[in-house]
N, C-alpha and C positions, 0 to 999 in steps of 0.2 A: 359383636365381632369376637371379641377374646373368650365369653361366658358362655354366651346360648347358641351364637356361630348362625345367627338369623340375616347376617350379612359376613361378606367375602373380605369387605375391603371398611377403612375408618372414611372412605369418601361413598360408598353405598352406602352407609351409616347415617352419613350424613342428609345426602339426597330424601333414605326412607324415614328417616325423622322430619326432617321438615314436609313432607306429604301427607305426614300423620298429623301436624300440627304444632310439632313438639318447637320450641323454641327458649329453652331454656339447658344448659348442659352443667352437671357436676361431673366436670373433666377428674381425669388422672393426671392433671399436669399437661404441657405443652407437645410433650413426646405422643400422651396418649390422648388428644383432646380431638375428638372428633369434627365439633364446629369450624374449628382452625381448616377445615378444607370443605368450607361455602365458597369462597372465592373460586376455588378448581370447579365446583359443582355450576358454578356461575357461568366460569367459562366455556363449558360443556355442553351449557346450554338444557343440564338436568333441575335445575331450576332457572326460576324468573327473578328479576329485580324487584318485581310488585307484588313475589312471592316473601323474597325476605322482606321488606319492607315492611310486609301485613305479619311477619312475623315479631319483629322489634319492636312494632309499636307500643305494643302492650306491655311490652318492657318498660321502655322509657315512658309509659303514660304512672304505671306503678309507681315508678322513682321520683314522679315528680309528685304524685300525691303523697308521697312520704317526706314532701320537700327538700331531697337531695339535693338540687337545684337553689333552694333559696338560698339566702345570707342566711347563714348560724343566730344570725336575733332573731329573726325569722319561722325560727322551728322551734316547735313546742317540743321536741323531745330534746332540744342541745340543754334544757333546763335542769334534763333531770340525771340527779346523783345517785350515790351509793345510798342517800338517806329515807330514796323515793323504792328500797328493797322491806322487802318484809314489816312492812306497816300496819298496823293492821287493817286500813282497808282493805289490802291485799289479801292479807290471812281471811278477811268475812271473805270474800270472794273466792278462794280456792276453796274452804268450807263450803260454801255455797254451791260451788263445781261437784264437789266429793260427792256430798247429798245428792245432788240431780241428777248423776251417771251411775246411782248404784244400779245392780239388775239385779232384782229378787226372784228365784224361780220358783221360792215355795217358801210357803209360812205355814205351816199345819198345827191345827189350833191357837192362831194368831201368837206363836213365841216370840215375835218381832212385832214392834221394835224393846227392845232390854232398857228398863225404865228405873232408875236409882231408888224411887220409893221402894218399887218390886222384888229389889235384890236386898233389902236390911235384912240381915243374919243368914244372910244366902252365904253359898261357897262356889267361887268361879273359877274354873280352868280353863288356860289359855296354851295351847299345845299347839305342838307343830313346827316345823324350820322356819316358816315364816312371823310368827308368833312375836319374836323380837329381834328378829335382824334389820335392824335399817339399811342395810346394804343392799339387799333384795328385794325393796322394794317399792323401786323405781324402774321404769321399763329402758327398751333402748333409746338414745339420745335424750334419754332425762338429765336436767340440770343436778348438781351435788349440792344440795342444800347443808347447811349448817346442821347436825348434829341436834343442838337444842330448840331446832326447830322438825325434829322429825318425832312424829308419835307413832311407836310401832301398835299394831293391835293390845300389845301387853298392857305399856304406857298408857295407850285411852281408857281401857276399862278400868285399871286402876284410879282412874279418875272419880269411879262413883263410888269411889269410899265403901268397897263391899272387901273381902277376903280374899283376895286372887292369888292362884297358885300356878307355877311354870313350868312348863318341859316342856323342851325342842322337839325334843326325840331322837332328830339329826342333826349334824353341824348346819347341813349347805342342803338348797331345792336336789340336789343329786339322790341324795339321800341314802348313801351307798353303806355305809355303815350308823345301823338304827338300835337302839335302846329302848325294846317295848315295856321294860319296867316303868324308866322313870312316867310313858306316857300314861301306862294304867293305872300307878298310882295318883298320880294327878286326878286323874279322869274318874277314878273310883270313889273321891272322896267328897268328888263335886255337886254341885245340886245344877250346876249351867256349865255345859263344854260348848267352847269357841275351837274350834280345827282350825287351823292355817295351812290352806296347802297351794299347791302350784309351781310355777317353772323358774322364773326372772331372766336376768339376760344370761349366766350362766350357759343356760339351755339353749334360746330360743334369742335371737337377735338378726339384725339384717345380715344376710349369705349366713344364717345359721338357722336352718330349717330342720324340722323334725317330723316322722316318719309315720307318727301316729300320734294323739290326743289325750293318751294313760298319764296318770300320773307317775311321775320316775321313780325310779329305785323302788324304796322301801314307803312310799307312802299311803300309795292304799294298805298295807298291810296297818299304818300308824291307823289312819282313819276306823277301820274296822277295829282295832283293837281298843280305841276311843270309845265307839258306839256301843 
């Protein structure tokens, strides 16, 4: 109604969402909450009773297999704490997640995976805006995790006890004012460059679209002058 204008009215809204199937609404509040006139579409006779009804179900059948419904002793989630956060079974399993969603599109002459034997008296640089900002690199609607629980690209690789060296290049994914010294010199002295590049929410978030797929500002210029 207000955005795309694919309906006239918040009670067409309504009607054409529930035809579609849709049964669930994250309103704007009461003012602007569409579902709030099912009742009008009811009496209207633009829906059916057996229509909403096949719509709710599935509601209240989810609620109850989360045991909303039960007594509080009853539910295996009323048990868990603050202590049941960042455990490490939790940390094996988002390790675990990391690993299985990476997407590699090219490994040319198998340079991956970077192996700690491999790199003794090696020299690595780790460049780029994203390189070591933990702020950037969590996407939209990410939780804020604790700080010492964040390893930026930097942080990990420093892990294999090899010689890592640093430059951003830029402050921010914008990348509107770049520094291709400190990148070259980094990159110059290295025997392995790590690039960090891309958007975060900054850029690119929900009702925050973008108009083509380049990387911003000044970054391919970093990358290129990397290579």
């Amino acid at each position: 109604v207000l955005g795309h204008h694919y309906t006239r009215t918040f009670l067409e809204a309504a009607v054409a969402s529930m035809n579609a199937g849709c049964n669930l609404e994250v309103s704007y509040g009461l003012r602007r909450n569409v579902f709030m006139h099912i009742p009008q579409a009811l009496e209207t006779g633009n829906i059916t009773l057996q229509m909403l009804r096949d719509r709710v179900r599935p509601l209240f059948y989810t609620r109850m297999r989360l045991g909303e419904f039960d007594p509080p002793a009853m539910n295996p989630y009323s048990a868990l704490d603050l202590s049941a956060v960042q455990t490490p079974e939790h940390q094996n399993l988002s390790l675990e997640a990391a690993v299985k969603s990476f997407v590699l599109l090219k490994n040319i002459r198998g340079t991956l995976p970077l192996k700690a034997p491999d790199l003794l008296g090696k020299r690595l640089a780790v460049v780029g805006p994203f390189a070591d900002n933990h702020r950037v690199l969590f996407g939209d609607y990410a939780p804020v995790p604790e700080p010492r629980y964040i390893y930026t690209p930097r942080r990990g690789l420093e892990m294999l006890q090899v010689n890592v060296s640093f430059a951003a290049g830029c402050p921010e994914p914008r990348c509107q004012r770049y520094h291709p010294a400190e990148v070259v010199g980094a990159a110059g002295a290295a025997d392995v460059v790590v690039v960090c590049l891309g958007t975060g929410v900054d850029l690119e978030t929900e009702a925050k679209d973008r108009s083509d797929l380049l990387l911003p500002g000044h970054q391919l210029e970093l990358l290129q002058d990397a290579v």
